[in-house]
MIBA-760040 format. One line per 5 residues: their letters; for each residue x, z, y of N, C-alpha, C, O. Coordinates in pm, whole numbers. Atoms other than C-alpha are relative to their C-alpha. Layout:
BEGIN
A	X Z Y X Z Y X Z Y X Z Y; ...
//
This chain:
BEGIN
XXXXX	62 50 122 3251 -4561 4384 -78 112 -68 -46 230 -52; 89 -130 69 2974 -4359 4166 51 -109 -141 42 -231 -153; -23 41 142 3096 -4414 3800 -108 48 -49 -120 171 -44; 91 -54 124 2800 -4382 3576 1 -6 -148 -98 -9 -221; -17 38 170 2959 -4427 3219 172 49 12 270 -21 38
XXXXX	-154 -53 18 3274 -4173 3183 -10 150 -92 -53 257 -51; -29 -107 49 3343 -3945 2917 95 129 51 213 127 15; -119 -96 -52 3508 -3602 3106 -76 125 -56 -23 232 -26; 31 -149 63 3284 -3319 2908 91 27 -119 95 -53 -212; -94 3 92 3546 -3176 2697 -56 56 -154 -158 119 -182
XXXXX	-30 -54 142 3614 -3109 2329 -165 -46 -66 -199 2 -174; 149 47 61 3225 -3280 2262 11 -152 -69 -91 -174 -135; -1 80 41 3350 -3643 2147 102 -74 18 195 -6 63; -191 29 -64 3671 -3861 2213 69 -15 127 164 -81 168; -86 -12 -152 3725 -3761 2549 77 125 24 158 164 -60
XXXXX	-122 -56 -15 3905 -3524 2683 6 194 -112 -77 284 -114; -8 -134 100 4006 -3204 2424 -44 116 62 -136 186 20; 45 -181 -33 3985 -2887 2621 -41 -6 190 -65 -109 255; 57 7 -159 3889 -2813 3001 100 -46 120 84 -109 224; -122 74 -73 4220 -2873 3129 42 -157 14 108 -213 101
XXXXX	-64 135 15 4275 -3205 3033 -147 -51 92 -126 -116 194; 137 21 -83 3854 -3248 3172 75 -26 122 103 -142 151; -25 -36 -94 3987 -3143 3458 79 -110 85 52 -169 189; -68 89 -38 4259 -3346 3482 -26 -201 53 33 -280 128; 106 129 35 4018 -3680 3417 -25 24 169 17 -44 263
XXXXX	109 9 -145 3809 -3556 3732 102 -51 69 92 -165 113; -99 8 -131 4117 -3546 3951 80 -141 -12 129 -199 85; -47 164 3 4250 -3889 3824 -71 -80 54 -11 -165 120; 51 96 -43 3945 -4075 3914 -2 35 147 24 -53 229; 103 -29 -94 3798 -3836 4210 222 -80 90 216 -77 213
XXXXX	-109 20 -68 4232 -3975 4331 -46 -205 3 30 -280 65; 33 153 57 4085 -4365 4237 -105 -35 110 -136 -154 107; 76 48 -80 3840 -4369 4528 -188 32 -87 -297 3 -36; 117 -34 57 3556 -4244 4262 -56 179 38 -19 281 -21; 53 -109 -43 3360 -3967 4446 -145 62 -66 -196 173 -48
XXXXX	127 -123 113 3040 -3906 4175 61 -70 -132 96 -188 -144; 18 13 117 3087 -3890 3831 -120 32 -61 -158 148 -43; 72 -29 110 2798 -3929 3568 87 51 -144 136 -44 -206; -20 -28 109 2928 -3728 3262 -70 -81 -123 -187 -52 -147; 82 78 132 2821 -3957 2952 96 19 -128 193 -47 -166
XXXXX	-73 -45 180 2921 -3769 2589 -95 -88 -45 -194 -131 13; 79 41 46 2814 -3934 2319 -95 51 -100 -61 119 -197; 76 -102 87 2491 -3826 2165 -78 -81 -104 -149 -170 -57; 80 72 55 2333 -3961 1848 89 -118 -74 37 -217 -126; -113 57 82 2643 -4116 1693 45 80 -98 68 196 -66
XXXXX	-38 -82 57 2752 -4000 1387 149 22 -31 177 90 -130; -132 -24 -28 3117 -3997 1449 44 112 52 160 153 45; 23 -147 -67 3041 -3683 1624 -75 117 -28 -188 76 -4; 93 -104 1 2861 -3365 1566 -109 -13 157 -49 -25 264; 119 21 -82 2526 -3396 1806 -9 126 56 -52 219 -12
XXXXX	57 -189 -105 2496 -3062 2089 -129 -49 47 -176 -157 84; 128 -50 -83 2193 -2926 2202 -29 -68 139 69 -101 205; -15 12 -198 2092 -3022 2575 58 113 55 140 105 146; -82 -68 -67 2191 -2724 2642 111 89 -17 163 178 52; -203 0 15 2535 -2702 2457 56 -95 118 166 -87 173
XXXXX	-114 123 -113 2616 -2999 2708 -32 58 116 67 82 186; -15 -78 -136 2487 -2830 3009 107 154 10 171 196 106; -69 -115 -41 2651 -2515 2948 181 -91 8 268 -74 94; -182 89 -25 3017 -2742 2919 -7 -65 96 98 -53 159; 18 9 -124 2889 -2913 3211 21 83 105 97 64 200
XXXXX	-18 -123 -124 2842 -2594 3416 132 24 -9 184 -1 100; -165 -32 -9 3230 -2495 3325 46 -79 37 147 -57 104; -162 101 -54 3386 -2837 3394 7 66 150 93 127 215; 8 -2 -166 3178 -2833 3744 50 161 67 96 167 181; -89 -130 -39 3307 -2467 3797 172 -5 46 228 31 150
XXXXX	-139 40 -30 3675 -2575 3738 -3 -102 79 106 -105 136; -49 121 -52 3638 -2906 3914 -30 48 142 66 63 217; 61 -27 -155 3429 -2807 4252 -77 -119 51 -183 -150 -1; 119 99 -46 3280 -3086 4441 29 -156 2 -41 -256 14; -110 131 5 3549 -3350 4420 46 -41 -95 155 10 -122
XXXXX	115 58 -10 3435 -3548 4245 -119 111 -23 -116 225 -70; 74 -31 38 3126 -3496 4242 -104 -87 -139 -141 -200 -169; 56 16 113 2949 -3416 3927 -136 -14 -96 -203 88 -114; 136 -47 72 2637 -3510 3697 -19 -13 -122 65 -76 -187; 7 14 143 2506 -3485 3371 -128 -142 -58 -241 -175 -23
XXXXX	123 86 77 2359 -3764 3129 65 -23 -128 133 68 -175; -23 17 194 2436 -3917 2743 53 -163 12 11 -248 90; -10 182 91 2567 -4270 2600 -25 75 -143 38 154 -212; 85 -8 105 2307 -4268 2344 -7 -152 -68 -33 -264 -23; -21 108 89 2373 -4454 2006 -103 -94 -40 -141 -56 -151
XXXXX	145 38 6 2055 -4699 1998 -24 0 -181 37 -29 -284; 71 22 150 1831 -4667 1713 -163 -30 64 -208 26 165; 140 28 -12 1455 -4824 1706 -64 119 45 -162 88 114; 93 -33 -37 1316 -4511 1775 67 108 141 66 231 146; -12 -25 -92 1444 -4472 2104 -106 22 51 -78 130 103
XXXXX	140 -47 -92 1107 -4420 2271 -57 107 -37 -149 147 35; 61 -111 74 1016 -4145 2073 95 106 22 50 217 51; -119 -88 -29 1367 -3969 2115 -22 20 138 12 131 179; 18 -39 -126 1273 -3999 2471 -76 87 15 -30 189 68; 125 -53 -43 944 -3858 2496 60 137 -53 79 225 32
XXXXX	-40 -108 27 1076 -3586 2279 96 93 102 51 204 129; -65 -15 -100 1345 -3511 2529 51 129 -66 -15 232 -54; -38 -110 86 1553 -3274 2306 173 -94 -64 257 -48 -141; -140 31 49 1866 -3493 2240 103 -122 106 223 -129 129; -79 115 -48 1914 -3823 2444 -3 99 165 -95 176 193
XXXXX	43 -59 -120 1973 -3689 2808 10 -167 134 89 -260 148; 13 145 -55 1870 -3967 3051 115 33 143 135 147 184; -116 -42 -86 2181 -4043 3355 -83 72 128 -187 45 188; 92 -58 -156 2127 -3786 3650 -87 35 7 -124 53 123; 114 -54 -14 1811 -3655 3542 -125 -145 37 -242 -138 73
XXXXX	38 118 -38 1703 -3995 3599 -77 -78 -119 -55 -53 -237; 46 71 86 1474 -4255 3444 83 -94 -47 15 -157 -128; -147 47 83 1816 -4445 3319 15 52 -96 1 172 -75; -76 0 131 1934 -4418 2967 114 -120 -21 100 -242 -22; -114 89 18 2284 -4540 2911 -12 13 -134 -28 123 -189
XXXXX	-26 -29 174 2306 -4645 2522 43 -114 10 17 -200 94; -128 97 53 2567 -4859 2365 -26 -55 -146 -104 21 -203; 19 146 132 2550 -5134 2033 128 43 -62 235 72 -9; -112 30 101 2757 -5122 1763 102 -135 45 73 -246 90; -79 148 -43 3056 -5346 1821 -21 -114 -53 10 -213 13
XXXXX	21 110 64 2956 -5590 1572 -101 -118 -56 -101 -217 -129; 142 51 23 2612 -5665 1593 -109 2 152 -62 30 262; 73 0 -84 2288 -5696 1810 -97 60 -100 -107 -1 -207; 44 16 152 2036 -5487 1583 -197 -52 35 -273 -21 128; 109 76 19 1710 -5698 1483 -120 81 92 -120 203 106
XXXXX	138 -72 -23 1356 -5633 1655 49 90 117 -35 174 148; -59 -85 -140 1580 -5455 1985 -135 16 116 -168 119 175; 46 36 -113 1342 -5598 2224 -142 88 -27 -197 137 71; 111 -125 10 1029 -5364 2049 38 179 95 -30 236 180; 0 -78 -90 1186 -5071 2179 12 13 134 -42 87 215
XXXXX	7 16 -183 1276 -5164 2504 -131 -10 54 -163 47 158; 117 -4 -100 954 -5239 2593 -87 110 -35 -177 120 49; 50 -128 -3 809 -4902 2454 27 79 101 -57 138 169; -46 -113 -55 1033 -4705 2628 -12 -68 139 47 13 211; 41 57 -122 940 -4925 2965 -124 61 56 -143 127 159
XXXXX	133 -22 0 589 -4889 2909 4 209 51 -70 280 120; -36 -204 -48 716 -4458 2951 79 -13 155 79 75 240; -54 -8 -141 902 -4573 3256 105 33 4 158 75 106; -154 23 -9 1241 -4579 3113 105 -139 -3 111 -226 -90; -70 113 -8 1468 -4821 3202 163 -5 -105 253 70 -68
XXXXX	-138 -4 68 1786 -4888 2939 137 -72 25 134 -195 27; -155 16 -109 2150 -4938 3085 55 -79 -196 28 -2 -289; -107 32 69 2360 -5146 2792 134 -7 10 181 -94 84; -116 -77 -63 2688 -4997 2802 112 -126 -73 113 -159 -191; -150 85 25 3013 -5247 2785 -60 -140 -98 -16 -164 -210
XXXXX	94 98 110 2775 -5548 2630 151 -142 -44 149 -231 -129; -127 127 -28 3157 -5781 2710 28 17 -136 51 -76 -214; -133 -60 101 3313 -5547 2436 -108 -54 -113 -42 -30 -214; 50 4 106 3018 -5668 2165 24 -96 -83 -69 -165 -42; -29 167 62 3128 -6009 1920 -136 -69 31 -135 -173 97
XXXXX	66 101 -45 2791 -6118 1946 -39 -45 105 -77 -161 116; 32 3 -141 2722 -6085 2286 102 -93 48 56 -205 71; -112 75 -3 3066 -6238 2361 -20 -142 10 11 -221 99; 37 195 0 2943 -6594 2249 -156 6 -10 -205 -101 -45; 128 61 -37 2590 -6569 2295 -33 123 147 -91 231 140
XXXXX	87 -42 -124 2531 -6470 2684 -157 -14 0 -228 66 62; 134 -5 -10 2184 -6595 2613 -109 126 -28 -220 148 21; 46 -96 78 2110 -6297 2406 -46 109 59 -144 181 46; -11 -148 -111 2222 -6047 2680 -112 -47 101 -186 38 150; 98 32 -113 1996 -6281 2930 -164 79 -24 -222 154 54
XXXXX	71 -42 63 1713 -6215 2692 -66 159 14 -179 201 38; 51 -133 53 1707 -5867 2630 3 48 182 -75 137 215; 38 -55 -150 1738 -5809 3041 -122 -14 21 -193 77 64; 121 26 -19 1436 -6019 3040 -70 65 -25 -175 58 40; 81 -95 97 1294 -5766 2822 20 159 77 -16 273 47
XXXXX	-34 -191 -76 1398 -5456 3050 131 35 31 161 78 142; -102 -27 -18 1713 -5410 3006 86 -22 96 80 -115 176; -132 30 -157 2031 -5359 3251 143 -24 -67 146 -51 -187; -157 -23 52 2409 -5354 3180 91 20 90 93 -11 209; -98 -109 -56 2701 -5152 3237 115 -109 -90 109 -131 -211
XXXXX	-122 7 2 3045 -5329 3246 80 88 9 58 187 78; -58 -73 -34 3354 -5193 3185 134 -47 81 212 -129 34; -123 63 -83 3629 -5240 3479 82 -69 -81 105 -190 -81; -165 72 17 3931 -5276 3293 -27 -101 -126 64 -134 -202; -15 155 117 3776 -5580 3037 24 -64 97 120 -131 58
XXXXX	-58 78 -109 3839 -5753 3354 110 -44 13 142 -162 12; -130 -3 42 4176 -5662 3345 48 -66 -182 168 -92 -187; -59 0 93 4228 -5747 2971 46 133 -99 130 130 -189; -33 -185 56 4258 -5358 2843 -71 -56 -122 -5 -92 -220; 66 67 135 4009 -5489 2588 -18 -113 -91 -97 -140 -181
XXXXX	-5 154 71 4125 -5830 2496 -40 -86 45 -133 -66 123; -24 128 -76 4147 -6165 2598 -213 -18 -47 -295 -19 45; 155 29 35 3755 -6219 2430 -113 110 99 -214 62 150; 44 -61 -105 3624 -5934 2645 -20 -9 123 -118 35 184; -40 -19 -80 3802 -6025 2924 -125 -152 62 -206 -164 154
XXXXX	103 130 -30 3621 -6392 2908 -142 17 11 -218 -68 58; 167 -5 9 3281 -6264 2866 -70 83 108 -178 49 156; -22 -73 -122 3303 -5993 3132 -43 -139 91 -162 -169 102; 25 87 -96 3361 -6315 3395 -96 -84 -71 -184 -94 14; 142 51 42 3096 -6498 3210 -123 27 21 -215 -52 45
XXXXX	140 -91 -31 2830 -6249 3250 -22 42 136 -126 99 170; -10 -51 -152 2911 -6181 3615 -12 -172 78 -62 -210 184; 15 191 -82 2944 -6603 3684 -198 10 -34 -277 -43 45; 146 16 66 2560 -6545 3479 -73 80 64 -190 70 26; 68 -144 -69 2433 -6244 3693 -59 48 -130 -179 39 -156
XXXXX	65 -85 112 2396 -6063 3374 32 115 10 -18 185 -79; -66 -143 -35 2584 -5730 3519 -62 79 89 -127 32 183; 118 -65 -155 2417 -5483 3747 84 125 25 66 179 134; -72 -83 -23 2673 -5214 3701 146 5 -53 157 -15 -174; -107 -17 76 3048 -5167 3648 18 145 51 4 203 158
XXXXX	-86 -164 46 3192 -4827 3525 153 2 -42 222 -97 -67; -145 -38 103 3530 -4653 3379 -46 -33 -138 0 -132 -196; -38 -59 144 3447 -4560 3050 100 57 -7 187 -7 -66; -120 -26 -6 3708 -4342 3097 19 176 -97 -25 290 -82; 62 -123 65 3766 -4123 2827 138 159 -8 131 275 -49
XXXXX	-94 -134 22 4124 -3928 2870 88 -61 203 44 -142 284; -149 56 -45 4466 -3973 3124 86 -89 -8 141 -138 91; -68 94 25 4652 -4200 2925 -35 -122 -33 -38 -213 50; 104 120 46 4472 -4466 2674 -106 -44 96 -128 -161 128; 163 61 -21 4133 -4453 2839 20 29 178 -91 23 231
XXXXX	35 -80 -168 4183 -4328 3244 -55 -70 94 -16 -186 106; 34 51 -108 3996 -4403 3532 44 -97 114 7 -99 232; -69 120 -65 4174 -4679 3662 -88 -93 73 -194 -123 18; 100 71 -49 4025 -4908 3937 18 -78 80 -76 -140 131; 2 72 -94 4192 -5080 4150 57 -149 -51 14 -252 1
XXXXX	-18 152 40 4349 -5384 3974 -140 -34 -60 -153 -156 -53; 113 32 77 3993 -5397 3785 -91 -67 157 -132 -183 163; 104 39 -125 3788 -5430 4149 79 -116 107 26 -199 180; -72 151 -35 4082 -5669 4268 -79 -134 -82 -134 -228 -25; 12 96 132 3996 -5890 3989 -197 -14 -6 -255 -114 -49
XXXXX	131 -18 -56 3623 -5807 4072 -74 -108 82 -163 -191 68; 62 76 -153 3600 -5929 4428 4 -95 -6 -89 -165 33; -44 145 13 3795 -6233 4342 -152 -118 -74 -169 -236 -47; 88 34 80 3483 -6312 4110 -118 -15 11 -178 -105 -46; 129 22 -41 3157 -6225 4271 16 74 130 -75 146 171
XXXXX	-30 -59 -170 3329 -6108 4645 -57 131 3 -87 202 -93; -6 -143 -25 3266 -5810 4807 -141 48 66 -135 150 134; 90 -47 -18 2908 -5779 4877 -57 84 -150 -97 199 -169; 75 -82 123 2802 -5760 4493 93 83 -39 40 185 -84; -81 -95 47 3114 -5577 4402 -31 124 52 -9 219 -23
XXXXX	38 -58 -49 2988 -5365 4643 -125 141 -51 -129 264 -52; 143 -30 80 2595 -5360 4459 54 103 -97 35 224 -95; -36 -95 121 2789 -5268 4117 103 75 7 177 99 -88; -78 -161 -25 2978 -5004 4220 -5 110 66 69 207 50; 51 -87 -62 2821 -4820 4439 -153 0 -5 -205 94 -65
XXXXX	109 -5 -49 2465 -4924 4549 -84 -27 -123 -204 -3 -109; 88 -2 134 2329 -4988 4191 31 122 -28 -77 179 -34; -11 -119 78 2463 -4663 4061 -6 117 116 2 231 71; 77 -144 -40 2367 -4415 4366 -189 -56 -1 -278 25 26; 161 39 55 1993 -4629 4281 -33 88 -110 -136 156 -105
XXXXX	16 -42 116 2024 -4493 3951 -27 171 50 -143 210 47; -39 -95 -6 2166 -4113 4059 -173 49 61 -253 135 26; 142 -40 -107 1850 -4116 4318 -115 -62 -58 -198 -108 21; 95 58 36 1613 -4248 4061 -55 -110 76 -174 -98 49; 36 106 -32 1531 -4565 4248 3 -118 -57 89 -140 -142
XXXXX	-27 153 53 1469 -4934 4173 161 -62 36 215 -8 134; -124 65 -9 1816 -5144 4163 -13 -74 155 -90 -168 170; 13 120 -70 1866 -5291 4493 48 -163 29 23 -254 107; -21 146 -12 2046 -5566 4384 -48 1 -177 -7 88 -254; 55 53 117 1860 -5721 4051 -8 -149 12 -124 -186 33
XXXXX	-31 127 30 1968 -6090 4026 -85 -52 -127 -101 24 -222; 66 66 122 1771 -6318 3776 91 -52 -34 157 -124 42; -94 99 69 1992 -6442 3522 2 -115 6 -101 -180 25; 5 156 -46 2116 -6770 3558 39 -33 -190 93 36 -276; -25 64 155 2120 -7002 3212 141 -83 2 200 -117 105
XXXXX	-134 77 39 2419 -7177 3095 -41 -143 -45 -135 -171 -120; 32 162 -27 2445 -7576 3144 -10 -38 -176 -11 -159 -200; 0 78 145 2428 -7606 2714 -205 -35 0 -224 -128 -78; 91 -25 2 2006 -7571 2769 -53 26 -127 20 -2 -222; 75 19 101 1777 -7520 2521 8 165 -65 41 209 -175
XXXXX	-52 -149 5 1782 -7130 2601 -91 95 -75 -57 185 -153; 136 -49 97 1451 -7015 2460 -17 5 -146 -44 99 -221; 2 47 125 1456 -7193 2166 110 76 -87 87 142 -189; -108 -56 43 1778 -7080 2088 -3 181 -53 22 237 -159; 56 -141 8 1683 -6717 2143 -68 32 -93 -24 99 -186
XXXXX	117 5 110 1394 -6727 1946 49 -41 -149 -13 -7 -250; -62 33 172 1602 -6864 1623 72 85 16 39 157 -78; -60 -146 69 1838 -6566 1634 -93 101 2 -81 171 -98; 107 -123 43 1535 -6301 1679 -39 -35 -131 -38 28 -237; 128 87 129 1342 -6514 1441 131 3 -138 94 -70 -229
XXXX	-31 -1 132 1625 -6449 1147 22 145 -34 57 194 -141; 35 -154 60 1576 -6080 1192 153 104 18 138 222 -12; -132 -43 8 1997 -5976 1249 41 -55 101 -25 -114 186; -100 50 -117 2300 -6057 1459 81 -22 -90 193 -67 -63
//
């Protein structure tokens, strides 16, 4: 598996405290059958103090010093979206895109979708970045409007599941929207999010049980490996499914009256 959405740079945000415990992260997953890690701190949240690019590379260079090659390691960001994502790009001074890659993983507030989304996405397209939506199961509105998530793919966007909503780690409402969005081909990648040992760890095998059962073992396949070494190797997705609509119809319309009141 290539995880592309796991907090293991230490003491930079709520993953792991000091290099040891880092350390310990690597060797939990790289024991899970996960042989690359994307590093994703979070940058551009204010829950956190914001490093340099190259405060996070230099804590990068030490994990990968202590860790070695197993897993293997790369650097990128879960970047907090704000409208002027396209501009934070071009600048290239805070968001770091996954792998050196035209990927940006950025994540939504849990409680909203925010208004006018679909302007930046297609800026930052038009630059030739593509945007990863990180854990879209875990969002309330997303949750009951799959259309929303269909939408904004339409618009550019990708998404990053996280294994264990599968499992229920995140609640029975997670857990339903997860298999919702995967019955919808609205998923293109599942990750850890794995942010320590205990609470948050790299766990993977009841999650990819629970997987296969759901969309078998070719696409489980796509989103866990072959979409995310696409990403690592800057390439197009080779599996990109067109969303499928949900039997209520009247999907457009619908869409268009939640943009059209400006919120979520």
């Amino acid at each position: 598996m290539i995880d592309i959405h796991h907090h293991c740079l230490p003491g930079v945000d709520d993953g792991p405290r000091d290099l040891a415990e880092a350390a310990d992260l690597c060797a939990m997953a790289a024991a899970e059958g996960i042989e690359t890690i994307v590093a994703t701190p979070h940058v551009l949240r204010e829950r956190w103090p914001t490093f340099s690019r190259e405060e996070l590379q230099a804590k990068f260079d030490e994990l990968v010093a202590r860790v070695g090659d197993t897993p293997r390691l790369l650097l990128g960001s879960e970047y907090f979206f704000s409208h002027d994502m396209a501009e934070l790009l071009q600048e290239g001074k805070t968001i770091l895109p996954l792998a050196g890659s035209r990927y940006v993983l950025l994540e939504l507030a849990a409680n909203s979708v925010p208004p006018l989304i679909e302007q930046p996405f297609y800026r930052a397209q038009l630059a030739g970045w593509t945007p990863i939506i990180a854990h879209p199961e875990r969002n309330v509105v997303l949750q009951s409007r799959p259309d929303v998530l269909a939408y904004l793919i339409g618009h550019g966007a990708r998404t990053q599941l996280t294994a264990t909503s599968l499992t229920g780690a995140f609640g029975s409402a997670a857990r339903k929207a997860a298999e919702t969005f995967l019955r919808l081909q609205l998923v293109h990648f599942v990750a850890t999010d794995a942010h320590n040992t205990s609470k948050r760890p790299p766990v993977m095998g009841d999650a990819l049980n629970a997987l296969r059962s759901l969309v078998g073992e070719s696409v489980t396949e796509a989103l866990t490996v072959e979409n995310p070494r696409a990403v690592v190797e800057n390439r197009p997705l080779p599996w990109d499914p067109e969303p499928q609509e949900e039997a209520t119809g009247g999907f457009f319309t619908r869409v268009k009256s939640f943009f059209g009141r400006g919120q979520a």
